[in-house]
C-alpha positions, -999 to 999 in steps of 0.1 A, spaced: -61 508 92 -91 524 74 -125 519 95 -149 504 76 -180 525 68 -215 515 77 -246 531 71 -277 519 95 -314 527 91 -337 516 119 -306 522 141 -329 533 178 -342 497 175 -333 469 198 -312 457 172 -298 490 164 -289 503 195 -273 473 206 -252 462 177 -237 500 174 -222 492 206 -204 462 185 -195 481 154 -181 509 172 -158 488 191 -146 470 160 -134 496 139 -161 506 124 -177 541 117 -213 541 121 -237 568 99 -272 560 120 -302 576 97 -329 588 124 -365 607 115 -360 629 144 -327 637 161 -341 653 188 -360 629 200 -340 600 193 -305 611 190 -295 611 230 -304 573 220 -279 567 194 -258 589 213 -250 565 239 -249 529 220 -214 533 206 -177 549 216 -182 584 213 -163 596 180 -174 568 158 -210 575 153 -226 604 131 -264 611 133 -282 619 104 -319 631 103 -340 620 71 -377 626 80 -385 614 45 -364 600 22 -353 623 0 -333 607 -29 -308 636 -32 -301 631 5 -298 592 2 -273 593 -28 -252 615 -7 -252 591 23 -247 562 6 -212 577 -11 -180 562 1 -198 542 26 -187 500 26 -218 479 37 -255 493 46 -275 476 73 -317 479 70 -332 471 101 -365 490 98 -397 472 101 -434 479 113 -460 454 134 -490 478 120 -497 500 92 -504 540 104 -511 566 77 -480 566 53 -465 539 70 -475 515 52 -460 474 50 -452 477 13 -436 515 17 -419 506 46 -407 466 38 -405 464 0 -406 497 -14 -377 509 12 -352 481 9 -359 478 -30 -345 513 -31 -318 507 -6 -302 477 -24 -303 497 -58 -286 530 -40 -258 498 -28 -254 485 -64 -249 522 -71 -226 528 -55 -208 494 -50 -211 483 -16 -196 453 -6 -228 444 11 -259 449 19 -283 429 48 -316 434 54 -339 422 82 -367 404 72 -393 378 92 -391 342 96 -422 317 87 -438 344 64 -438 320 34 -474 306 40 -491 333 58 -507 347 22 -533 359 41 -511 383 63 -502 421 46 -469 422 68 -457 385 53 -466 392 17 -449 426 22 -418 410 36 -414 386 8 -419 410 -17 -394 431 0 -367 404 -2 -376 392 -37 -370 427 -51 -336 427 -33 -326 391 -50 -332 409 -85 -317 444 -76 -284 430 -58 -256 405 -59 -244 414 -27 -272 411 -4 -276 389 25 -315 388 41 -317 378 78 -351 360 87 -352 363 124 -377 343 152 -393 366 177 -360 387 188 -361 394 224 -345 416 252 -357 438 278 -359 466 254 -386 441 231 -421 449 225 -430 412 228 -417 394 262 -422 429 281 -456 437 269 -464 399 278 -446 405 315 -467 435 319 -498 417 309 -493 391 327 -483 408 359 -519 425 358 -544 400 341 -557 372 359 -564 353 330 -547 353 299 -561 348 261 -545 321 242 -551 317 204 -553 288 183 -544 271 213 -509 279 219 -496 258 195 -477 287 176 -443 272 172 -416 299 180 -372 298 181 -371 329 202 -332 348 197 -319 372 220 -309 402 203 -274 399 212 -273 369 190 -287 386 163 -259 412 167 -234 388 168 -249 372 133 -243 404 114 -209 410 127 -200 380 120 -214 379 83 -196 416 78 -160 393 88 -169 366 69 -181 388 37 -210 367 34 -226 376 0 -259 362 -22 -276 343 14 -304 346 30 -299 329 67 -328 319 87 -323 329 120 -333 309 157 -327 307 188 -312 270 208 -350 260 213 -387 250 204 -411 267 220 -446 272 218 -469 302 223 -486 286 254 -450 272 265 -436 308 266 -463 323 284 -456 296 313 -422 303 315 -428 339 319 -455 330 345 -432 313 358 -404 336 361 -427 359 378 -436 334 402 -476 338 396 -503 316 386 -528 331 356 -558 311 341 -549 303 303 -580 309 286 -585 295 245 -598 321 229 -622 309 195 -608 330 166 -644 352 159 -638 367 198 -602 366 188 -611 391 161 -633 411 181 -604 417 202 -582 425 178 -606 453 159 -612 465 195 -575 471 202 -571 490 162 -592 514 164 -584 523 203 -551 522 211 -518 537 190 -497 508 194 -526 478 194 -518 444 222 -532 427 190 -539 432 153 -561 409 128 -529 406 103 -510 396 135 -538 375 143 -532 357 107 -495 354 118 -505 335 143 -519 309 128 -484 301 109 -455 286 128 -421 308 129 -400 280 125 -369 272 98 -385 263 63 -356 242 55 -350 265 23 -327 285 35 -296 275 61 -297 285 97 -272 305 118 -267 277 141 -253 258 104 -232 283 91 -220 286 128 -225 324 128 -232 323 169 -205 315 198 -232 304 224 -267 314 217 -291 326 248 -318 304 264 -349 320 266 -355 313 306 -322 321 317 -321 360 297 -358 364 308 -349 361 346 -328 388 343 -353 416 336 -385 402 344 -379 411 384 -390 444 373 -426 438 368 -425 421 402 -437 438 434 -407 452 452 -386 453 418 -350 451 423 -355 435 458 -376 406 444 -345 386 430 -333 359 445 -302 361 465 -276 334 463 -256 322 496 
């Protein structure tokens, strides 16, 4: 049987690194697109069964280059997406212009699908340049092509995310901790083994023409996942509202100081918007595109010993 053949940008992700561990053990042959092979091939290098992945280095992208990758290749997978803008990297280069030329290299050259990872609750957040670039991203998709399918992901996390680890290591250090707008930020946090699991799943089912909102099993609130992670690292912090001008003052602080900012004023906007379904679109849970989706305490336990004192040796031991 003919593998199929995928092509994946934004493959050294979270995402990417764990769901070529799926593809390659499904038959399927994996072309991962990296901007620098030698610092990120060893990566990609050990995510999938050796034989069924090919590295590919495209520090810009080259149209000539693309056209070529694209050729005989069955479904391309986008998972590239920035929290802040740096020099070229802008949010419309990287999350509209990107994927509008991706889906018109699939019409091209007749892919049976394309999916593309976009944001969830970005519909109202006008104000943010990430949301607008999102939507803009997955409107010029709808016009380019038929066979797309747009993933609109909750926070995705793991203990390779940059959201419950930088919060763990924050945490572990600060004795009191800034809340904005209260807490009240409405979250469905996914693990990203879910969100794995989602896109194999749509690749068997040849899901065409959706875009899926995707969540986690629960509810939770900004201030409600900062307790849980307190309280998986058995400490007490002081949670401290924050009013929105000191908020900013923070945030400009953190831009123009550090290369990958705790906190940006368009993530600040974000904030301010719940990332919850918007009942537009149907949810993972369903079109029953997940077995048994991970609760957010439970995967958290099993990494966050490692911003305890004594590490390993701080879990609990069962009789």
């Amino acid at each position: 049987m003919k593998p199929t053949e995928i092509l994946v940008f934004g493959a050294t992700g979270q995402i990417g690194r764990n769901l070529l561990r799926k593809l390659t053990r499904n038959n399927c042959k994996v072309t991962a697109v990296t901007r620098n092979v030698h610092r990120k091939g060893y990566i990609l290098k050990k995510s999938g069964n050796a034989g069924w992945i090919d590295i590919v280095e495209l520090e810009t992208f080259d149209q000539n280059i693309l056209n070529n990758l694209f050729k005989d290749k069955d479904i391309c997978i986008n998972l590239i997406g920035i929290l802040n803008e740096k020099n070229k990297s802008s949010f419309n280069n990287i999350h509209c212009l990107l994927p509008k030329k991706l889906a018109i290299l699939s019409k091209e050259n007749n892919l049976k699908q394309f999916i593309h990872l976009s944001a969830l609750g970005i519909e109202n957040a006008n104000k943010s340049k990430y949301a607008i670039s999102k939507l803009n991203g997955e409107n010029e998709i709808k016009k380019i092509f038929n066979n797309y399918v747009i993933l609109k992901p909750s926070i995705i996390f793991s203990q390779d995310d940059s959201f419950s680890t930088m919060l763990l290591g924050m945490l572990k250090l600060m004795p009191v901790f800034p809340i904005y707008y209260n807490g009240k930020t409405i979250f469905y946090p996914i693990h990203v083994t879910d969100i794995c699991e989602i896109i194999e799943n749509i690749m068997l089912k040849e899901v065409k023409g959706e875009t899926i909102e995707c969540i986690g099993p629960e509810k939770i609130n900004f201030k409600e996942i900062v307790q849980r992670i307190n309280k998986s690292l058995n400490i007490k912090r002081f949670l401290i509202p924050t009013p929105l001008p000191v908020a900013k003052m923070f945030a400009n602080f953190f831009e123009l100081t550090m290369k990958k900012p705790l906190l940006t004023k368009d993530q600040l906007i974000l904030l301010n918007y719940d990332n919850m379904p918007s009942g537009k679109y149907k949810t993972n849970i369903e079109l029953n595109l997940n077995s048994n989706l991970k609760f957010f305490d439970k995967e958290i336990s099993k990494y966050s010993y490692m911003y305890k004192t004594g590490g390993e040796f701080s879990k609990n031991i069962k009789n």
